[in-house]
C-alpha positions as CSV (number, residue, x, y, z in Angstrom):
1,X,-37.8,46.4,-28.4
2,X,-39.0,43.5,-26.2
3,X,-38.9,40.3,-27.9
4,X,-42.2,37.9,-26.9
5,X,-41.0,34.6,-27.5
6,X,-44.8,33.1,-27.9
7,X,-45.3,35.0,-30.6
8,X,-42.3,33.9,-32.3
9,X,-43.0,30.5,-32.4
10,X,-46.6,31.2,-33.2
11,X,-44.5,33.2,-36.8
12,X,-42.8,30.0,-36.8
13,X,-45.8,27.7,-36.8
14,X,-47.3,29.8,-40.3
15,X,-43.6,29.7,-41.9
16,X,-43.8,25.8,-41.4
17,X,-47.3,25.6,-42.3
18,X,-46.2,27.0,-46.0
19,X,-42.6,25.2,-46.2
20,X,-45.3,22.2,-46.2
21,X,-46.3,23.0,-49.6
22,X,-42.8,22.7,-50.5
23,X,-41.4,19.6,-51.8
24,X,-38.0,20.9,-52.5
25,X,-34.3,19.9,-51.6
26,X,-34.1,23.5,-50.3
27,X,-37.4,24.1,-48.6
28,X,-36.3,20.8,-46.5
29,X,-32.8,22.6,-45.7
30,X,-34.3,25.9,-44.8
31,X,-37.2,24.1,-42.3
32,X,-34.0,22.1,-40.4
33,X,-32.6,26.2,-39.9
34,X,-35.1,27.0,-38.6
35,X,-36.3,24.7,-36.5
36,X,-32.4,25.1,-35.3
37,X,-33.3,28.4,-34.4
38,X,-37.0,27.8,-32.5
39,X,-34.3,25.5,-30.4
40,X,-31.6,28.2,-29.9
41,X,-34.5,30.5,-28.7
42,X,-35.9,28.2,-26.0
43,X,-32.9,27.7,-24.8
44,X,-31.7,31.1,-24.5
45,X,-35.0,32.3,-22.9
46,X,-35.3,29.5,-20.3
47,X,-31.3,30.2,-19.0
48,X,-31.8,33.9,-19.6
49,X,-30.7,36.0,-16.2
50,X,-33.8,38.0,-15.1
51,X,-34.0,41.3,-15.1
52,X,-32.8,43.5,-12.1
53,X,-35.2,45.0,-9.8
54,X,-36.9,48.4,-10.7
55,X,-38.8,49.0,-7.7
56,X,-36.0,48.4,-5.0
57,X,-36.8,49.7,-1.6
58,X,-34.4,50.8,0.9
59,X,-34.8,49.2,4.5
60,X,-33.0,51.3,7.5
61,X,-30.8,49.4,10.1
62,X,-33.3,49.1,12.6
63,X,-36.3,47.2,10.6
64,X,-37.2,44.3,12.8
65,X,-36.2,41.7,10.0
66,X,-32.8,43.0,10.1
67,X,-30.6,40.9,12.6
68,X,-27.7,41.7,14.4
69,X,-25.1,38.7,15.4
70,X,-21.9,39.9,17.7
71,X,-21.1,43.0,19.8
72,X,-22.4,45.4,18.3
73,X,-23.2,49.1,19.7
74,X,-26.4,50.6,19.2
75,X,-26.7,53.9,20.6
76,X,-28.1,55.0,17.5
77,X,-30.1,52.5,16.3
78,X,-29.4,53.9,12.5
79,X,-26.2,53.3,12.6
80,X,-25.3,50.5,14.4
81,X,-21.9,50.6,14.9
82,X,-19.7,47.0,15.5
83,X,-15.5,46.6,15.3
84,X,-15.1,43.2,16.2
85,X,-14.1,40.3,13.3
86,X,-17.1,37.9,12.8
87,X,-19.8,40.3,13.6
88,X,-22.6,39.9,11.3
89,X,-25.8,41.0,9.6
90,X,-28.6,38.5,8.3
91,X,-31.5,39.1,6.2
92,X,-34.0,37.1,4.2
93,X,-35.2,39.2,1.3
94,X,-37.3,38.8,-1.9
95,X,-36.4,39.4,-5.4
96,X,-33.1,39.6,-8.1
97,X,-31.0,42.4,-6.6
98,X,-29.6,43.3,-2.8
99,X,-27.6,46.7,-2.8
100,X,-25.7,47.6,1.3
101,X,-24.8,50.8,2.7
102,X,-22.9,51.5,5.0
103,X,-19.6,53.6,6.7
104,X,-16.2,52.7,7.4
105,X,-14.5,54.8,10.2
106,X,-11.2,54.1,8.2
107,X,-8.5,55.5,11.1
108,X,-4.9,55.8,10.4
109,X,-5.8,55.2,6.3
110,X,-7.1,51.7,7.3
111,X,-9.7,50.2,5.3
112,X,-12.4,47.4,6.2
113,X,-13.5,44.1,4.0
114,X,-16.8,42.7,4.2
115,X,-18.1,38.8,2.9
116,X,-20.9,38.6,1.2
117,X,-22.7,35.4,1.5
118,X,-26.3,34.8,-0.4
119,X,-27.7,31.6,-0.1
120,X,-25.3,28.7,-0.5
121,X,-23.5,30.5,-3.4
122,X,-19.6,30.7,-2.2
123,X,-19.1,33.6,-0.3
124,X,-16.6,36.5,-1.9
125,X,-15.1,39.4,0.0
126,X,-15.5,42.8,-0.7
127,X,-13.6,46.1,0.0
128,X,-14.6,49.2,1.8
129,X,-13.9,52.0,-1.2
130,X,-14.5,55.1,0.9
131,X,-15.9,56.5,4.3
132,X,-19.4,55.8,2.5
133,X,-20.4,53.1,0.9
134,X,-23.1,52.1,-1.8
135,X,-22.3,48.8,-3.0
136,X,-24.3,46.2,-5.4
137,X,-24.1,43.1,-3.5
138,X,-26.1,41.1,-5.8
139,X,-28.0,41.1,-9.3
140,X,-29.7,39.0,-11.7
141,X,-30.7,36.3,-9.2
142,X,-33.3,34.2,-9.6
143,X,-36.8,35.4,-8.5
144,X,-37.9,34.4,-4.8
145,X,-36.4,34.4,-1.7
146,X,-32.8,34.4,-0.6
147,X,-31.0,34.6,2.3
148,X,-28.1,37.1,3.2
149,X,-25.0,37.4,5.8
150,X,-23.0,41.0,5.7
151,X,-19.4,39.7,8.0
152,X,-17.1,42.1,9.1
153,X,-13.3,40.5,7.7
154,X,-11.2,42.3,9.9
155,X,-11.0,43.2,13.2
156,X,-11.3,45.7,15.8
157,X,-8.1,47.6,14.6
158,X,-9.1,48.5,11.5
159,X,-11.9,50.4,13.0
160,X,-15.8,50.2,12.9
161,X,-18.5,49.6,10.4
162,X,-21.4,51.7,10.6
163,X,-24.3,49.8,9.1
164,X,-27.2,51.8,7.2
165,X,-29.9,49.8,5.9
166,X,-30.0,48.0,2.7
167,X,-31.8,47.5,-0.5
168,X,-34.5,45.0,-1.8
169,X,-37.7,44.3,-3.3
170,X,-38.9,43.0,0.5
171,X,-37.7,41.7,3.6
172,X,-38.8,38.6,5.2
173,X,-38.0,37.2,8.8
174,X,-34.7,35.4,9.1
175,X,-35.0,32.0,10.6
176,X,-32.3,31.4,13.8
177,X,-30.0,29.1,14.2
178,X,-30.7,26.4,17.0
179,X,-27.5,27.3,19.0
180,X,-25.0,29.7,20.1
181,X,-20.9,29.6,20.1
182,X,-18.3,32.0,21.7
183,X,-14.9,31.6,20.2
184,X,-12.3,33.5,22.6
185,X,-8.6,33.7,21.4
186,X,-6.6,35.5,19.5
187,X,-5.3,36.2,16.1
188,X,-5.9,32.9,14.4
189,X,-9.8,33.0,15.5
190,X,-9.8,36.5,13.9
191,X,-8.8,34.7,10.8
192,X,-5.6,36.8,10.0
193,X,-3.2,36.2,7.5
194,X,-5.2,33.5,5.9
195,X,-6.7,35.0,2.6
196,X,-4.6,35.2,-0.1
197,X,-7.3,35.6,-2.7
198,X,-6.1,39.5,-2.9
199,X,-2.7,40.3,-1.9
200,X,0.0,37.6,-1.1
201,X,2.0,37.6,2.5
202,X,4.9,39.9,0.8
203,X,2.5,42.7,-0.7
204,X,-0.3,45.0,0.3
205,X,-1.5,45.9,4.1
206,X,-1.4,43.1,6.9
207,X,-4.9,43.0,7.1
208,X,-5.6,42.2,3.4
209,X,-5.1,39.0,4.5
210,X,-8.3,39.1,7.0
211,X,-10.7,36.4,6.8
212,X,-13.2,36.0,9.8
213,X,-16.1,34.9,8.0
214,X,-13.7,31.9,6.6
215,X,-11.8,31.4,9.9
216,X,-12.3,28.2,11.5
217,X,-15.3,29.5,14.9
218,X,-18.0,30.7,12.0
219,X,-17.1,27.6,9.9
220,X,-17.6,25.4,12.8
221,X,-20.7,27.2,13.8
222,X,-21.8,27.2,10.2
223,X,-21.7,23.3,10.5
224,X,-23.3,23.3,13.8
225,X,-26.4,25.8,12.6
226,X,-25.2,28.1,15.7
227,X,-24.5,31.4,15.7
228,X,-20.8,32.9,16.4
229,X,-19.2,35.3,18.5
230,X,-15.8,35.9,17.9
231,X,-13.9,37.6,21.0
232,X,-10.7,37.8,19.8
233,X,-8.0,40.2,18.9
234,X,-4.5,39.9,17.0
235,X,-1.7,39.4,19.7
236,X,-3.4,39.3,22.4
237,X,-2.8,37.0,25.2
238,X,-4.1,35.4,28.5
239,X,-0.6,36.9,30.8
240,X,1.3,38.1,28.0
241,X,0.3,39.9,24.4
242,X,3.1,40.3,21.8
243,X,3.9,43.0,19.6
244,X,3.9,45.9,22.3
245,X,-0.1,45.6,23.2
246,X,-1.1,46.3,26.3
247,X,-3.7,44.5,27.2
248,X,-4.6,41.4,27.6
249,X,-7.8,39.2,27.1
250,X,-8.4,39.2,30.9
251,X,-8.8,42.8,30.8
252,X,-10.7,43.3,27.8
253,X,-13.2,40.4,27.7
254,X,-16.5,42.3,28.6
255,X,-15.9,45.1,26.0
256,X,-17.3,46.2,23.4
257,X,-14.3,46.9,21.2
258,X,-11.6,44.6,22.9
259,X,-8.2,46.4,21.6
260,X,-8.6,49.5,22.5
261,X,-10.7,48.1,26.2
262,X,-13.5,50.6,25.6
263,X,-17.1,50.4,26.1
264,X,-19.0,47.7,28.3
265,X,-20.6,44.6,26.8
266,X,-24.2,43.5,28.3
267,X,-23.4,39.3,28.7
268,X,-27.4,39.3,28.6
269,X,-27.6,40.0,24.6
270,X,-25.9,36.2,24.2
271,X,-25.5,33.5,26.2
272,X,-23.6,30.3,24.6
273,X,-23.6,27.3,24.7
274,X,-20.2,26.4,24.0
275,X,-17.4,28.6,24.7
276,X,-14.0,27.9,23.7
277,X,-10.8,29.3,24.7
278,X,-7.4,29.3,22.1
279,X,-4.8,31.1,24.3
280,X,-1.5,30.9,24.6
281,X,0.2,31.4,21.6
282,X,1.0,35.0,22.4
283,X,2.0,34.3,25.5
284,X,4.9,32.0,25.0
285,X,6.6,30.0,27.1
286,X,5.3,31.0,31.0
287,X,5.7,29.7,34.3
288,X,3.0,27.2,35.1
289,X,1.9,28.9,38.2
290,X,1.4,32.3,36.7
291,X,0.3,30.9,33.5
292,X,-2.7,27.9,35.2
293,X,-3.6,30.5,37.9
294,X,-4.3,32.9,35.4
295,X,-6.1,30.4,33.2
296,X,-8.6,29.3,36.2
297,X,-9.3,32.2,36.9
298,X,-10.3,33.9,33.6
299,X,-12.7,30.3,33.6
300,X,-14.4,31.3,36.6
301,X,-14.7,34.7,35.6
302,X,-16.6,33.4,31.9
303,X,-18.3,31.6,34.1
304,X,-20.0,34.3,35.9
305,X,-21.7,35.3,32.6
306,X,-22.1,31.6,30.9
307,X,-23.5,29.2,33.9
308,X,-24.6,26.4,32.1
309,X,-21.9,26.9,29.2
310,X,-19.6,24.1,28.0
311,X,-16.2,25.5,28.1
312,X,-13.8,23.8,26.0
313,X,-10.0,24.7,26.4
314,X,-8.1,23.9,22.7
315,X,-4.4,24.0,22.2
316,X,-2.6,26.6,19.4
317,X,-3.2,25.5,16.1
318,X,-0.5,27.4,15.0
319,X,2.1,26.6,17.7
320,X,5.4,25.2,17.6
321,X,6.5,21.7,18.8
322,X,7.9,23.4,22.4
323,X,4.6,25.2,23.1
324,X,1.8,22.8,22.1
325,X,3.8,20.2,24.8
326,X,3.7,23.3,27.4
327,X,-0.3,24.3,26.3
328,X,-1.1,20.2,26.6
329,X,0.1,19.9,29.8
330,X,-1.1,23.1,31.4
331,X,-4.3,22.7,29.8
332,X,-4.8,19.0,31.0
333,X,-3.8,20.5,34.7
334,X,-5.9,23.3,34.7
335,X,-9.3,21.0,33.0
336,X,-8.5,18.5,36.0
337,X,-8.2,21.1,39.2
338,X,-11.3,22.7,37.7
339,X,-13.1,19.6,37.9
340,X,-12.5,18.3,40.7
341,X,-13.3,22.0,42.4
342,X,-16.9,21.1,41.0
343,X,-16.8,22.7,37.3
344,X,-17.6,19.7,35.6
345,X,-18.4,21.4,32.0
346,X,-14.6,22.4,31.3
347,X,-12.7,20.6,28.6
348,X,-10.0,20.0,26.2
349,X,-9.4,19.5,22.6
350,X,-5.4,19.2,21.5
351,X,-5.1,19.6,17.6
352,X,-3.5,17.0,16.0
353,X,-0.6,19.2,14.2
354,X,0.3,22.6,13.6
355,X,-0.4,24.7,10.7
356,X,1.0,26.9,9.1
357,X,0.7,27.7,5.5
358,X,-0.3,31.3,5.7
359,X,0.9,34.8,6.5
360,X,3.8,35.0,9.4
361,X,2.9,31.1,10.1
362,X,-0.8,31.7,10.5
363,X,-3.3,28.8,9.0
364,X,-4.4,29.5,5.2
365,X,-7.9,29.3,4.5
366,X,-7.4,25.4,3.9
367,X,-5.7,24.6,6.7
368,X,-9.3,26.4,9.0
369,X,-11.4,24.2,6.9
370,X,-9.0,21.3,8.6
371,X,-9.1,22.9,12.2
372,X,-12.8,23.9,12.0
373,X,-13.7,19.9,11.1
374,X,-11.9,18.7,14.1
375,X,-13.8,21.2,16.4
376,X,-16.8,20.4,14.7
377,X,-16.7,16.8,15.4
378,X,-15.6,17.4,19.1
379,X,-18.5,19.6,20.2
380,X,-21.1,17.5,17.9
381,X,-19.9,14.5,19.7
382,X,-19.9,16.5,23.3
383,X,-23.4,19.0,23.0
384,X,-25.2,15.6,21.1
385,X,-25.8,18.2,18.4
């Protein structure tokens, strides 16, 4: 039975009314109860949760206040389908609960994590539990409006997610950023290894560890109020990729899904205004001719599809003391010769130190809060932002 608190306290009001007429040692005990209780029942009914929706409607993939950040295929606008680490989905939707559906290709066994972020609650990460998925993102929040971002975790290895629609009272139109961010590199911009929330470094599956949304490109984008792109894939390189790939980010930059160099990318869907480049660490130590030619030359090409870009070229966060003095001084060479060849918008950040506290030597999620503040400040003091 639904309890109505008015009339409560209206029962209340006639109880006191005739513990008036009572002059009593007890009568005066029994009015302090329950005026303890009229207390306890305003305060449970003002920090009571609400009640979850009843009348939830489901909202396919391709309603118009849907929006789609990253490469993202959409063939079948139902299913849009997106590998990549960092891709997102935003929404702005009214009322307590938010349920998402959607598929996980799952090759090989694999399995996919998602973040959830809703407002500026701290984000959690949640699991793929099947091929399809039906999963509660949120309940009992407050009435209104509240904003949501669906991130893809891990990255184009552990296959696709097919996004389905989701579930609210009512979707409203989600308000863009002001600016736009590319983050090319490799496996620390997909955010591996860093999330040890789940699994630590000795147990589980390599990519339990997977952590784009907390990686340091969306973090410094989030501080930025830009959207991200994260092109980048585990391994790979700008001459050389480790681990037995074969391919390299040369090869694979105007795809789709980057590691397995499939599927064409249309450069007109984003266009940056910063890019930045973290190459290198997969490639080792390199001759200087193969390794600056290569370098210029993967510049010109992003320049092709990014004009008026900024194009920042950062050192390894990651790297040893051997390769961040190699990266410095190739870097330095290859900013100048582009320069003075007329490219006046490429740049350099070094980090300061390396880091290395998570899996196989990776950055923890700490250590990209650190590296995401020092790119922050560098483009905020370069784009004026």
């Amino acid at each position: 039975m639904e309890i109505n608190p008015k009339s409560k306290i209206r029962n209340g009001a006639a109880i006191m009314n005739t513990l008036k007429n009572n002059n009593s040692e007890k009568s005066e005990i029994m009015r302090s109860i329950f005026c303890l209780i009229i207390v306890a029942l305003s305060i449970f009914y003002a920090h009571a949760k609400p009640a979850r929706d009843q009348n939830l409607k489901f909202f396919k993939a391709d309603d118009q206040h849907i929006s789609y950040v990253g490469r993202i295929d959409f063939t079948d606008p139902l299913k849009p389908k997106f590998w990549s680490p960092g891709v997102y989905v935003q929404a702005k939707f009214e009322g307590t609960s938010l349920e998402i559906f959607f598929n996980d290709e799952q090759p090989y066994d694999n399995y996919n994590y998602l973040e959830i972020a809703i407002d500026n609650q701290p984000p959690f990460r949640i699991k793929a539990t099947g091929k399809s998925n039906h999963i509660m993102v949120a309940d009992h929040l407050s009435p209104g409006a509240h904003t949501v971002i669906i991130c893809k975790d891990t990255e184009s290895g552990m296959g696709y997610i097919e996004f389905l629609g989701l579930k609210c009272a009512k979707l409203l139109t989600v308000k863009k950023p002001h600016h736009k961010i590319e983050f090319i590199g490799d496996s620390i911009t997909c955010g591996s290894g860093t999330d040890l929330s789940a699994t630590t470094c000795a147990t589980g599956k390599w990519f339990d560890e997977h952590n784009a949304y907390m990686s340091y490109g969306p973090l410094v984008a989030r501080q930025l109020d830009a959207e991200w792109h994260l092109t980048s894939v585990s391994g790979i390189g700008l001459i050389h990729s480790c681990c037995n790939m074969n391919v390299t980010m040369p090869q694979v930059f105007d795809k789709v899904i980057l590691r397995s160099d499939s599927l064409k990318w249309d450069f007109n869907k984003y266009t940056p205004d910063v890019v930045t480049i973290c190459l290198g660490q997969n490639d080792g130590k390199q001759d200087s001719t193969a390794f600056c030619s290569a370098y210029v030359t993967f510049i010109n090409r992003v320049r092709t599809y990014y004009p008026k870009a900024d194009i920042v070229c950062l050192s390894s966060p990651m790297a040893n003391t051997e390769l961040t003095i190699m990266l410095k001084k190739y870097i330095t060479g290859i900013q100048q010769y582009l320069n003075d060849h007329g490219d006046k918008k490429v740049y350099h950040y070094f980090f300061t130190r390396s880091y290395n506290d998570g899996c196989a030597d990776h950055p923890d999620m700490a250590q990209h809060v650190l590296i995401a503040q020092q790119v922050t400040e560098y483009i905020k003091g370069l784009e004026k932002w």
